[in-house]
Structure formats: structure tokens, C-alpha cells
N, C-alpha and C positions, 0 to 999 in steps of 0.2 A: 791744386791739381798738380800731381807729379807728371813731371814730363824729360822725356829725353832727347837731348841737344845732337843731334848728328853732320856733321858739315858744316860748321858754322865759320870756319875759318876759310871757307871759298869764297870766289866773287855774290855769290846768292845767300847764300850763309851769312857773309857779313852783312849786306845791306839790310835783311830781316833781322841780326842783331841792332845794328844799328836803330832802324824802327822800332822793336822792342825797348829798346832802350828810352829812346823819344816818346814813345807811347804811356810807359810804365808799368809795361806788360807782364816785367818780373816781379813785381809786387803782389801779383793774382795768381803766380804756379811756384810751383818749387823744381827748379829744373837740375837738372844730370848731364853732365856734357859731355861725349866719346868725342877717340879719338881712333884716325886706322893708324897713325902714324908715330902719336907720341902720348901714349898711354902709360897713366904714373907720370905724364907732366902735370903743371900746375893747373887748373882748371879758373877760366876769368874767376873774376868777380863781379858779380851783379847782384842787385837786390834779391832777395829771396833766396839763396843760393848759399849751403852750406859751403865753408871754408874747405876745400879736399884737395883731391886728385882726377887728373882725365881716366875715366874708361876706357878699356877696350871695345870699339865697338863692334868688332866681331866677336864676343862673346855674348854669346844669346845666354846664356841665363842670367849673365846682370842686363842684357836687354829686357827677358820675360818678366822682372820683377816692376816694371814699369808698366800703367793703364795709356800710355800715351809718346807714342818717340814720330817725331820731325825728320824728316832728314835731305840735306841738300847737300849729299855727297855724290849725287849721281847715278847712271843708270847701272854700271858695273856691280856698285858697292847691293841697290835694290835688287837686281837679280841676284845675288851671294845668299843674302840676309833673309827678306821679306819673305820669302815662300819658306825658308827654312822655320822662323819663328811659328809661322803660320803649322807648319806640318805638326811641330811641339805642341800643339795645342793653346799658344800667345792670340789671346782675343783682346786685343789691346784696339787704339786706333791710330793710326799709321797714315801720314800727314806728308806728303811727299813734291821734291820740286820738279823731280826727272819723271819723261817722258813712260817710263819701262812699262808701270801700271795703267798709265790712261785708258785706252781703250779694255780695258776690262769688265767685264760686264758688272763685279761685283764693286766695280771703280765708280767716285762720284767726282766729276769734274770741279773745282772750286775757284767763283770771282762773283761773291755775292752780289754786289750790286747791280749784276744781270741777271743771277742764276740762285737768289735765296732760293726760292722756290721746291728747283730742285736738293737744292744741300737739304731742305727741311724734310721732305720728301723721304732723302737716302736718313735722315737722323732717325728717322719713324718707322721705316724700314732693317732698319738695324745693320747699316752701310758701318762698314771699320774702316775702310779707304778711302782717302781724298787725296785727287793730286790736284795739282796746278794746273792750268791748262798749257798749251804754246803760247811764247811771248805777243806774237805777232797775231794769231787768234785772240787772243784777251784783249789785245787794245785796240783791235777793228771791234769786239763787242764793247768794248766802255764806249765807244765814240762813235756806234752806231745803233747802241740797246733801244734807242725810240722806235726807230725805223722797225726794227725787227720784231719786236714786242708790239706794234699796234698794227702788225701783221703784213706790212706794206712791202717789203722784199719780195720778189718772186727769185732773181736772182742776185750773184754779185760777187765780182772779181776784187781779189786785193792784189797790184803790184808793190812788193814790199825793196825799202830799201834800208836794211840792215847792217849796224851796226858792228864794227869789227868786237866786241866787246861780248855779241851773243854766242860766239864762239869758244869766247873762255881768256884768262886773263893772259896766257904766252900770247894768245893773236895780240892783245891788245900793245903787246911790248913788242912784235914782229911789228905791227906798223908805225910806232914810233921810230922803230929803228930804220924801217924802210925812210922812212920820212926825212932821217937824220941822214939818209944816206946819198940821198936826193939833192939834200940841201947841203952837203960839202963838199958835191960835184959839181956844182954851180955858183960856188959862194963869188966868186972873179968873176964870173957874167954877173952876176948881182950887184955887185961892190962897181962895176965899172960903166956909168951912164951911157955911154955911147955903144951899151952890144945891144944889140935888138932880140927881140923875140924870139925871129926863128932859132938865133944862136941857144937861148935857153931853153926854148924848147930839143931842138936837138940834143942837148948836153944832158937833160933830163932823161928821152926817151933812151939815150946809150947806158947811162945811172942806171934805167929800170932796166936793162935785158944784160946789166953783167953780173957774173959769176959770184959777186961777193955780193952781192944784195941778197939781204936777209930773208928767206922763203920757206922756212923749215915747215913754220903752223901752216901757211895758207897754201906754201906750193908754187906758189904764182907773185907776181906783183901786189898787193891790192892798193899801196899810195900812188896817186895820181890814175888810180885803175878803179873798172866795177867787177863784183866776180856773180856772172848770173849760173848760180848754179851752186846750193848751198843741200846738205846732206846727199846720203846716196839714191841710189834711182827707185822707184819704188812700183813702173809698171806705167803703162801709158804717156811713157814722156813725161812723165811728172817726177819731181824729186820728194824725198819722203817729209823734206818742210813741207814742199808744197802742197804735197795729201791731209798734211794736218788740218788744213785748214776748216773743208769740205767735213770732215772725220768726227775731229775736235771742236769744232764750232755749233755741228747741229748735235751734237753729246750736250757739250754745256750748256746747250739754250734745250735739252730735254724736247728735240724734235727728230729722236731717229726714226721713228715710226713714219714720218713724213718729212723726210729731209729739205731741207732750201740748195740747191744750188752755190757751193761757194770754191773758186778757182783763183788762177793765177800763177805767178814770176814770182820767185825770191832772189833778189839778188844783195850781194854785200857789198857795202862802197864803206867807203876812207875815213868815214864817223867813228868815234870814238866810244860813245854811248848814244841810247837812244834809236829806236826802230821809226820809220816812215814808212808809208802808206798810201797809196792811190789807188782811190774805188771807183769803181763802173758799176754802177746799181740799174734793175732792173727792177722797178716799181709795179706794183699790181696794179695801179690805178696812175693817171697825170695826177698829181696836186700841185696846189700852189705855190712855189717859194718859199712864200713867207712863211707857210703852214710846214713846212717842211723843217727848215730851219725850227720852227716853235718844237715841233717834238724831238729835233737833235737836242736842243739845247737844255732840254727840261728833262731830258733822261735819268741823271743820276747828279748825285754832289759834286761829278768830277769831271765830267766832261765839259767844254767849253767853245764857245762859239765865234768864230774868227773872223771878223768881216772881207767880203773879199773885193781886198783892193791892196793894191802893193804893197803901200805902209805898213798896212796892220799884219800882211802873211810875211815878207819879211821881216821883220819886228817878235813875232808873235809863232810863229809857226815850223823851227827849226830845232834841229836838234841842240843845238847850242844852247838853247830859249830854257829849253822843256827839261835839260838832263836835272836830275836830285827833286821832279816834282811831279807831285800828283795827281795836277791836272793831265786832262788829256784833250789838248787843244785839237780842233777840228775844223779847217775854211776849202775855200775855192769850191764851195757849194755852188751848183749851177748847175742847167739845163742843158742837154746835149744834142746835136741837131737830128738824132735820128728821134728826135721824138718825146713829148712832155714824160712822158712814164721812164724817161734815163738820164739819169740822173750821176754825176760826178763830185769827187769831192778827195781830199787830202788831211791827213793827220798825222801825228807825230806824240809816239808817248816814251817813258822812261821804262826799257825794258825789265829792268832788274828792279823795278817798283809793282806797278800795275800786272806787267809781264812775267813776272817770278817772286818775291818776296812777298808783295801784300798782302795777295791772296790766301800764304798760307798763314800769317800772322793773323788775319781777322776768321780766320775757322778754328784756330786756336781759341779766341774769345767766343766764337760761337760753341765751342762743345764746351768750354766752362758755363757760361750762359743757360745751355740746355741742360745742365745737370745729370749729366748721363754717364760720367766718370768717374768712377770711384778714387776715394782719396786712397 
């Protein structure tokens, strides 16, 4: 299966190179790698992959000669490209990590192991488009697909807490540097046993509100800070993460005709990678605990079930825990006093895995699989 490489040298790029790689993915396509930026450089090396050069990826006719192109360049580069191929008359299939196409009607959301269903659906249907879905949508669905699949949601809030990382790799060097910058203003209260707290913290809070603190990406502080309030506004007080949710969640569980109910807060805190998560569910019915738990935990190969009790959620249940893995651990499962049918709970997965990468790496294997692409 020929296929073309687009964005692979970004944070989401890489990490689906990397899985490719791990997988042995390149052994089963023969891939084309573009570039926007250095086109006629050297293009990797990977299994399957003739010896050449980078593409230009803005050239649509060495993109049209291609039945299949990836792309994790972004939403900018998709709206450039996508519609243009398209007008050409390029009936290829168009595998995407941004946001731009989702909600598209002729868009099929993709994280199989919630949503085969519908991908099989859109394959039958004669769908060219798959994207990704939001990071934070995908891994409230791996870590709650029981619940929602044996139809038990009526509703259910996610407050998420987000990762500097989901923002793109300068945040993630804005907060190191924040962090660095924090820590050589107080290095002397640190170093010197007898200053107390308030002293550190004071010395801290004047760190974060001067001039020279690095705030280019985020604007603001976000070491030693939360920032609640992540993309732009999008209409009822809601920001346009936070409409994802609601949007893109009952899309990829193929329930817009009768939508579920799903809300909430995105806020960004001082993690590195890795998104978190706190659910408010609202159950059709009381069930049991324990029955509860049986169908978290029996949902899919990846999801994982966290006892809730100190040890094991600290231990078990942080970003620290989870980052570079594909579990999607899920505890603090429990009953809430308004009522056996509410229900709460906490998870944590690796955004640039489950969140972004995976999902298009294994629709790659599913349209080889389906044999629907010409060589």
C-alpha cells in the first residue's frame, strides 16, 4: 500500500513514526514522505521505503499520485491542501490528526476500539476521510467505552487537566524554562535550611509576575499555575476544547441522531505530557459497584482498573505513571451522595498515544486489511 508521510517530524508525527517503527508497520506500505519545509532533503529511512528525497508537500500532483496520504502537519497546512486535492478530482484516503475535518459530515471519526463500528460503516459507505478525534475525547472514551456501550450514561462531565505538551512542543520548552526560571530565583532560600516557606513562596510568587519570565506560547505563568481556559470561545461560555467534547464524542460513538449529554472545564496545569480527567456521570439506572467496575474494566485491551485507595492511585494513576503508555488507567470510582445512579471517577492517559498517534496508525492497518486500496 503506497502511502504518503506528511508531518512526521512534529510532536504527533513523531510519536506515530515511532509506533510505526515499534509496530513494523513499514514492512506492510511503501511510504512517501513530504516535507513544507525542506523538500529535496534526505527523506528517513525505514523499512519499505525507497532510498530518495523529501517532497514537496504542497505540490498536489506528486500528492494525487498517491491512493493514501497521513497527515500530522496540522490544521493550517489541511485547510491549504485537503479541499484543493479534493476539487482535482484526488479520490484517495486522507488520514488526518487536526481538528479542521472532524465534524464533517463526510468525516469518519477514528479510535477503534470504541468506534470499529462505525469506521466499518464509513469503509462500506465509501468514507475517504478519517480523522483523529480530540485528545481528551478519545481517552474519556477508552476509559469509559463499557459505561457508554451498554448504554448506561444518561449524562457526563469531564473536568480535564491538560498537559502543557497538548499545546505543541514551544509550550513545552516555555515551561521548562518557566520552571528554570523559578528555580534560580530561589536557589539561596533553597540552599539555606533556616528560610522558611513563606520566604519561598514569596520569592516564587515575584519569579512568576516578572518581566523576564518566559510567557511568549502561553501568555501567562503556567509553572506553579493552572490555566483554565484552553482554545478560543466558542458560544455559551464554553471554549471550543470544551465543545469538543459534547460534538466529537457522540460523532465517534455514531450517536448524533440521539446525542448523550457531555460537558465540562479544560484547564492546563504544569504536566509535561499526559491529559487527566475527572468524571461526573450520570447513570440511567443505580448499579452496583462492583458491576460497574466489571464493565470499566472489561471494555477494551487498554483500559485499566485502579483500586481506589491511596497507594494504588498514587502509584498508579498520574501523569508521571502513564506517559510513553497505552494503558489507560482509570480509579477513584465511587458513589456520590446525590444519589446511587452518580457516579465519579478519574483517569489519566498519554495524549500523543491514544490521544493522537494511535488511532491513526491502526486505520492505516485497517484499510490495508480491508483491501480497498489500490496498489
Amino acid at each position: 500500500m503506497r502511502v504518503g508521510m506528511i508531518g512526521w517530524r512534529g510532536m504527533v508525527g513523531s510519536v506515530l513514526m515511532d509506533r510505526m517503527r515499534a509496530c513494523g508497520d513499514f514492512g506492510d506500505i511503501e511510504p512517501t514522505f513530504f516535507s513544507t519545509s525542506n523538500a529535496g532533503g534526505k527523506a528517513p529511512s525505514v523499512a519499505g521505503a525507497s532510498p530518495g528525497r523529501l517532497q514537496d508537500a504542497f505540490n498536489l500532483d506528486a500528492l494525487m499520485q498517491l491512493p493514501v496520504l497521513v497527515s500530522c502537519q496540522g490544521g493550517d497546512y489541511t485547510d491549504k491542501v485537503h479541499d484543493a486535492l479534493r476539487g482535482r478530482g484526488w479520490t484517495g484516503y486522507w488520514i488526518d490528526a487536526a481538528s479542521k475535518l472532524r465534524m464533517r459530515s463526510e468525516s469518519v471519526l477514528v479510535l477503534d476500539p470504541v468506534n470499529a463500528h462505525v469506521i466499518a460503516r464509513g469503509l462500506s459507505e465509501g468514507c475517504k476521510t478519517f480523522c483523529g478525534a480530540n485528545c481528551t475525547v478519545s481517552l474519556m472514551l477508552m476509559a469509559l467505552q463499557g459505561l457508554f456501550r451498554a448504554g448506561h450514561v444518561e449524562w457526563v462531565t469531564s473536568m480535564t487537566y491538560q498537559a502543557a505538551s497538548g499545546a505543541g512542543a514551544q509550550h513545552m520548552r516555555e515551561l521548562i524554562a518557566q520552571m528554570a526560571h523559578v528555580a534560580a530565583g530561589c536557589e539561596d532560600l533553597l540552599a539555606d535550611p533556616a528560610s522558611t516557606a513563606l520566604e519561598v513562596d514569596a520569592r516564587v510568587g515575584g519569579a512568576l509576575r516578572e518581566e523576564a519570565l518566559p510567557t511568549a506560547a502561553f501568555g501567562v505563568p503556567l509553572a506553579g499555575s493552572a490555566l483554565p481556559w484552553i482554545d478560543v470561545p466558542s458560544g455559551s461560555g464554553r471554549t471550543r476544547e470544551e465543545a469538543k467534547a459534547h460534538e466529537e464524542g457522540n460523532k465517534l460513538l455514531g450517536l448524533e441522531p440521539s446525542p448523550i449529554p457531555i460537558d465540562g472545564i479544560c484547564v492546563r496545569i504544569g504536566s509535561m505530557r499526559c491529559h487527566a480527567q475527572a468524571f461526573t456521570i450520570k447513570l440511567r439506572q443505580d448499579l452496583p459497584l462492583d458491576e460497574v467496575e466489571e464493565i470499566v474494566a472489561t471494555a477494551n485491551d487498554w483500559v485499566r482498573l485502579v483500586p481506589n485507595d491511596r497507594e494504588a492511585t498514587l502509584r498508579e494513576l498520574t501523569p508521571a505513571r502513564v506517559s510513553g503508555q497505552l494503558e489507560v488507567p482509570i480509579g477513584r470510582l465511587h458513589k456520590l451522595r446525590m444519589g446511587g445512579e452518580y457516579l465519579t471517577g478519574f483517569s489519566v492517559g498519554d495524549q500523543l498515544l491514544w490521544g493522537a498517534a494511535e488511532p491513526l496508525r491502526r486505520m492505516l492497518q485497517l484499510l490495508k486489511e480491508s483491501e480497498r486500496v489500490p496498489s
